[in-house]
N, C-alpha and C positions, 0 to 999 in steps of 0.2 A: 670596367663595369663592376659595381659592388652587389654579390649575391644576397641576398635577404630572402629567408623562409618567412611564408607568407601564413604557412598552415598555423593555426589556431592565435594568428596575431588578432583576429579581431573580433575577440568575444566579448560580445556586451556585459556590463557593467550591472547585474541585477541581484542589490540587497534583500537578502533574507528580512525579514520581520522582524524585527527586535523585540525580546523578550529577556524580562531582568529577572534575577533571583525569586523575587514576590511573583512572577506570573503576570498573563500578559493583563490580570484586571478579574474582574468578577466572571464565577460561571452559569450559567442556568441551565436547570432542570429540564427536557423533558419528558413528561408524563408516558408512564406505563402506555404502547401501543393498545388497542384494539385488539391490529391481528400483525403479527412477524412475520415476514418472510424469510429465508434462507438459502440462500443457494448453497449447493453439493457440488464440486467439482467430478464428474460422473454423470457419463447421459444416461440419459432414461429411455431406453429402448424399445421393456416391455414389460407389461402392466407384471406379468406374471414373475417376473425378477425381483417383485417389489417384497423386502421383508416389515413393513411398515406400511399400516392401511390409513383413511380417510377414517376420522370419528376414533382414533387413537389418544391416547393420552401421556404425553410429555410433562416432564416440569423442568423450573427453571436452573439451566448449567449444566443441562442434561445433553449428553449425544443424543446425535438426531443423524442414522446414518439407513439409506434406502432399502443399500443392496449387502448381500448375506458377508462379501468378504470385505467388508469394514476398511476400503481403501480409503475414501473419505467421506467423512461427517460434517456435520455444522452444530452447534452449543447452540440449543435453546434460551433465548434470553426471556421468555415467557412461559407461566406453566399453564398449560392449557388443552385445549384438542385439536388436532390434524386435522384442517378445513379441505386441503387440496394438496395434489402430488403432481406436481406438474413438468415435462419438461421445457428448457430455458435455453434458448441459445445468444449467449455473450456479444458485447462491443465488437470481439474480434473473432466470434463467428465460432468460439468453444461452445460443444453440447454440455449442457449443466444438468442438474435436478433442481427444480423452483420448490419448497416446501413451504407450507404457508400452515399456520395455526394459530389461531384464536382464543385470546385469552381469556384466563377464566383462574381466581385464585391467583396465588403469590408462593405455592411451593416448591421447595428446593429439593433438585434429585440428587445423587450421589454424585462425591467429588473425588476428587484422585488421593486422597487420604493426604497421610502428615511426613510421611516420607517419600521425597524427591529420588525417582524412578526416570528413568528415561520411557522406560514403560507404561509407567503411570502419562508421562509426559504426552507420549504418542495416544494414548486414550481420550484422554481430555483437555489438553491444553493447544493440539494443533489447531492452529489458524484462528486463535483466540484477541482478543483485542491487541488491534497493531498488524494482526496479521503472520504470527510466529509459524517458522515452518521448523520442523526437526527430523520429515524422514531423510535427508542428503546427512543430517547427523548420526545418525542410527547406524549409518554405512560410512562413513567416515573416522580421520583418526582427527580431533579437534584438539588444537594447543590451545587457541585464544578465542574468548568470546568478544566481543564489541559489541558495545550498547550504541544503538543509535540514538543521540538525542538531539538531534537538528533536522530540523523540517524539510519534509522530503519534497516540498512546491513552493513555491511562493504565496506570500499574501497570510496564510499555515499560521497561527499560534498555539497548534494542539499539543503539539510534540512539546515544546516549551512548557505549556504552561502541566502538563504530566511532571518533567523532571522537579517543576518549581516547589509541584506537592505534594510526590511519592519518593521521595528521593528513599526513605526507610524502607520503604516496600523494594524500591528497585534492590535494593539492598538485599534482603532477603532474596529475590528473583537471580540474582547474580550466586548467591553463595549456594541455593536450590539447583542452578544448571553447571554449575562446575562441578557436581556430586554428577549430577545426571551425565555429563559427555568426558568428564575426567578432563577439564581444559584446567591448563595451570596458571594463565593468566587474565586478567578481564581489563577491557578499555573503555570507556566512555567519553564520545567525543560529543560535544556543545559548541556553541554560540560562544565569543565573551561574557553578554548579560549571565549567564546561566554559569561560570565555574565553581562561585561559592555553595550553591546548592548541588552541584555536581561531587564536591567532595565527602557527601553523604550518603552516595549511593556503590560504595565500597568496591570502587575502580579505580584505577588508575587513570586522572583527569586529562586528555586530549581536549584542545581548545583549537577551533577550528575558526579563523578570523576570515574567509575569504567570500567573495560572492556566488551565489550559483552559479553552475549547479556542483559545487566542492563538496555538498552535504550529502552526493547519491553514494553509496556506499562504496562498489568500486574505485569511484575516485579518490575516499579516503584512504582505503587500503593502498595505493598508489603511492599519496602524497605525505603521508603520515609514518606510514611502517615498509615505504617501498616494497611494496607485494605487489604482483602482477595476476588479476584471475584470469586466466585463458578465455580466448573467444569460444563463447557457447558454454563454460562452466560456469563454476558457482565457488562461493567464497568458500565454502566446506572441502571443496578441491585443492586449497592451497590451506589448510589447517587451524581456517577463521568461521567461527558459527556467529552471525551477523544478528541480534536480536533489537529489536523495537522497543525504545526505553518505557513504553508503554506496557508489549508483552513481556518487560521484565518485571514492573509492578504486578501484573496479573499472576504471573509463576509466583513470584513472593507472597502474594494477599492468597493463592490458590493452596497453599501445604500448608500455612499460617491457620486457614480457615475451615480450608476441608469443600470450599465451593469455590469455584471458578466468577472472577468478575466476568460480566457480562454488559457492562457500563464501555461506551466508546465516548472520547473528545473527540467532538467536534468544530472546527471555526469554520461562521457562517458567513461568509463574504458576500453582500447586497447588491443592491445593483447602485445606489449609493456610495459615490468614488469616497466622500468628503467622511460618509459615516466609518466608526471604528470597526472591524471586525468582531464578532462575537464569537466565547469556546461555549459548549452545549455539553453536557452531558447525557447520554444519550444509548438507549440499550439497538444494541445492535440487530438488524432486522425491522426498524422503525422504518415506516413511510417515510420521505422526505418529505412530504408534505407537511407532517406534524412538526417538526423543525422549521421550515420555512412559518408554520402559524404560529410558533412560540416568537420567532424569533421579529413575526409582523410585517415580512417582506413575500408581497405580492409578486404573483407569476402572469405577464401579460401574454398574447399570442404573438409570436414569431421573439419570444423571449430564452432565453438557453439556460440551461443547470446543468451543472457539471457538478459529478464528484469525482473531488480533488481539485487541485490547484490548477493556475491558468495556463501551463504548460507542461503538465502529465496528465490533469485530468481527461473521463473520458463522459461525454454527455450523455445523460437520458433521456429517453421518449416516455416520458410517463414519470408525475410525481408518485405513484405510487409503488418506484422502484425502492429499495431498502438499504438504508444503512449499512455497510458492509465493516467487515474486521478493519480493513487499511484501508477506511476511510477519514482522512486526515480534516478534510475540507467539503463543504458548498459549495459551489460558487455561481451567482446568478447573475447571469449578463442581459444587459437590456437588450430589445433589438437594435437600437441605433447605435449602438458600442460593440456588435458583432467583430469579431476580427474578418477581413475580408476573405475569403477562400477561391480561387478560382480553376480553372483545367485549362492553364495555361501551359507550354513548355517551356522546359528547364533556357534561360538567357544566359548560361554559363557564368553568370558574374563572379562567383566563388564565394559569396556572402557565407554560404553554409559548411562551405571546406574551411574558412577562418574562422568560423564561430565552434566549430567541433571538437569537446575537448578530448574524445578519442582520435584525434586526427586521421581520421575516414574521407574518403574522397567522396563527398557525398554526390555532386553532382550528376556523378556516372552511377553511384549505388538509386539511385531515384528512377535513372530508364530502365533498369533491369525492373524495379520492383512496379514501376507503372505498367509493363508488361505482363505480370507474370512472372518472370524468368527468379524466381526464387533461389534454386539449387545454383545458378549464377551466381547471383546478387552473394551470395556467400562466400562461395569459393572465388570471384575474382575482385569484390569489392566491400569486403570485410562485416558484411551485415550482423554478424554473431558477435563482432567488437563494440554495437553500437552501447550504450549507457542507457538510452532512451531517455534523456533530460530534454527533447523539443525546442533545442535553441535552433534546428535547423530550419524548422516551420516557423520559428519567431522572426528569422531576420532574411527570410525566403524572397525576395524581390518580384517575382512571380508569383506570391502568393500560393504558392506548390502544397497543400496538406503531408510533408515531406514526414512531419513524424508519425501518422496514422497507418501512410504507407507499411513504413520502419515494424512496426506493432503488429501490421497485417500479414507484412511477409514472414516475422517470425514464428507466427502461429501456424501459417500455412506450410512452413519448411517442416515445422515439428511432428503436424498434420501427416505431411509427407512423408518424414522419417518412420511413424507409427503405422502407415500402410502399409510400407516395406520391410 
């Protein structure tokens, strides 16, 4: 009998989006919001916590942070007055702060000046377009930065079309944060279309030719620089600070300027299989409605939106949810193109133990989390290994929402661990 491992033989075949040097094609515009909202990572417990009132005035690039110990803020992308403070509770069931403010004027509040601070950085640059995080750096010892420049979903030409036309700004964003974490080398991994404009953005070019999901970050530290980040850490733990080729142009245009961009890419994916995708330009805290009306694609009843791509994203109930920092993507599904979802049990086929490219036994990690059993689901079936790329839900034979689970139980362990 001849042995043959079966784990991760059979992971489908799903191309990234091609995007060449020139970008994936034209951007548009849309127009200054009405009114922003924001989410704060930070519940809102009680009124009287609150250091920031209703009928306040903000301007734009400005911190927008609730509560007195400044653990986390949101960057104003409008200047204007505080309509509401509200709390928010997430996809996955995180207490937020919802800010909302109403614009009024076009002016700019103070920016984190012309010297690159890690300091400065943590002030005004966290969770800035793209999504950058730097408190794990703060606390960490950082050798290499890596720029992400490959789409972190499918369908996605935002990422791309950033590298295609900041590549000078990233440039500056790269030589700003190796001052700020004292990292001595930088890597920027791409697409093929994208290496000739990637030698501009003053890294060292990683070319990344493989189908998803090779472009989720862990896997490139994996496959690229054989790093391993431990289940449940982070790339800062093995001496890589992971930045979004976007929030690198914003760190560069941010000490360059003295004001924080406040502009997000986005590509609008229709419900129109045949139509191209569209990137948007887009300040961050915009309704998605305003996007879906630039961009002329109706939302019918029992129709879906998702931000983000077809297999990370997570859906809204409400177009008047908002643009967020790592919002890459739209994406509007009709109702008759639903992907099917059911509450079926798990048929053992192993479709999703071959398709994992953390080779996870998923099948068994799916009863523990359809239960509950989270602190299980961990400890005996590697839930804190997972990537979260959703190819488990994609090739699910059962139809299992097996990656939502995956998203739910991890918040819930975290949840957990924060009790105790």
């Amino acid at each position: 009998m001849i042995r043959r491992a079966f784990i991760g033989q059979g992971r489908p075949k799903l191309p990234y989006s091609p995007v060449a040097d020139k970008g994936a094609g034209s951007v548009l515009q849309v127009p200054q919001p009405a009114k922003a909202t924001f989410f704060v990572d930070q519940p809102y417990k009680d009124r009287a916590e609150l250091v920031i009132k209703e009928g306040g005035e903000v301007k734009r690039g400005e911190p927008i942070a609730p509560f007195a110990d400044f653990k986390s803020y949101a960057l104003s992308s409008v200047s204007g007055v505080i309509s509401s403070i509200e709390p928010y509770t997430g996809a996955r069931g995180q207490k937020m702060t919802a800010i909302t403010v109403e614009a009024k004027g076009d002016a700019w509040g103070q920016g984190p000046g012309s010297t690159p601070t890690l300091e400065a950085g943590l002030k005004y640059l966290e969770n800035c377009a793209g999504g950058l995080s730097l408190v794990r750096a703060a606390n960490s010892k950082i050798n290499t930065l890596l720029v992400m420049g490959v789409e972190r979903d499918l369908l996605a030409t935002a990422v791309g079309q950033v590298v295609s036309e900041k590549a000078p700004s990233i440039k500056k964003g790269v030589e700003a944060l190796k001052k700020m974490t004292g990292a001595q080398k930088a890597f920027i991994v791409v697409p093929p279309g994208l290496a000739k404009s990637a030698e501009g953005c003053g890294c060292e070019v990683k070319v990344l030719n493989a189908p998803y999901p090779a472009g989720i970050d862990r896997l490139v530290l994996h496959s690229l620089f054989s790093v391993t980040v431990p289940a449940g850490g982070f790339p800062e733990d093995v001496g890589f600070l992971v930045v979004p080729a976007e929030s690198a142009a914003v760190v560069g245009e941010a000490f360059a300027t003295g004001r924080v961009p406040d502009e997000k890419m986005v590509t609008l994916i229709g419900k129109d299989a045949s139509a191209k995708p569209l990137n948007f330009r887009v300040r961050i805290g915009t309704p998605v409605a305003d996007v879906l009306k630039i961009g002329n694609v109706t939302v019918n009843n029992s129709d879906r939106v998702v931000l983000g791509g077809p297999m990370r994203g997570k859906a809204v109930y409400s177009l008047k949810m908002p643009v967020e920092p790592d919002t890459d993507a739209i994406l509007v599904q009709g109702a008759d193109d639903l992907p099917e979802i059911a509450d079926n049990s798990c048929i053992n086929c192993g479709e999703c133990v071959r398709a994992c490219p953390a080779r996870i036994q998923v099948n068994m990690l799916a009863r523990f989390l359809e239960n509950a059993q989270y602190e299980e689901a961990a400890a005996r079936y590697d839930l804190l290994s997972c990537v979260e790329c959703g190819l488990c839900s994609f090739v699910c034979t059962a139809k299992i929402p097996i990656f939502q689970y995956i998203t739910l139980g991890k918040h819930e362990l975290a949840r957990l661990g924060a009790e105790a």
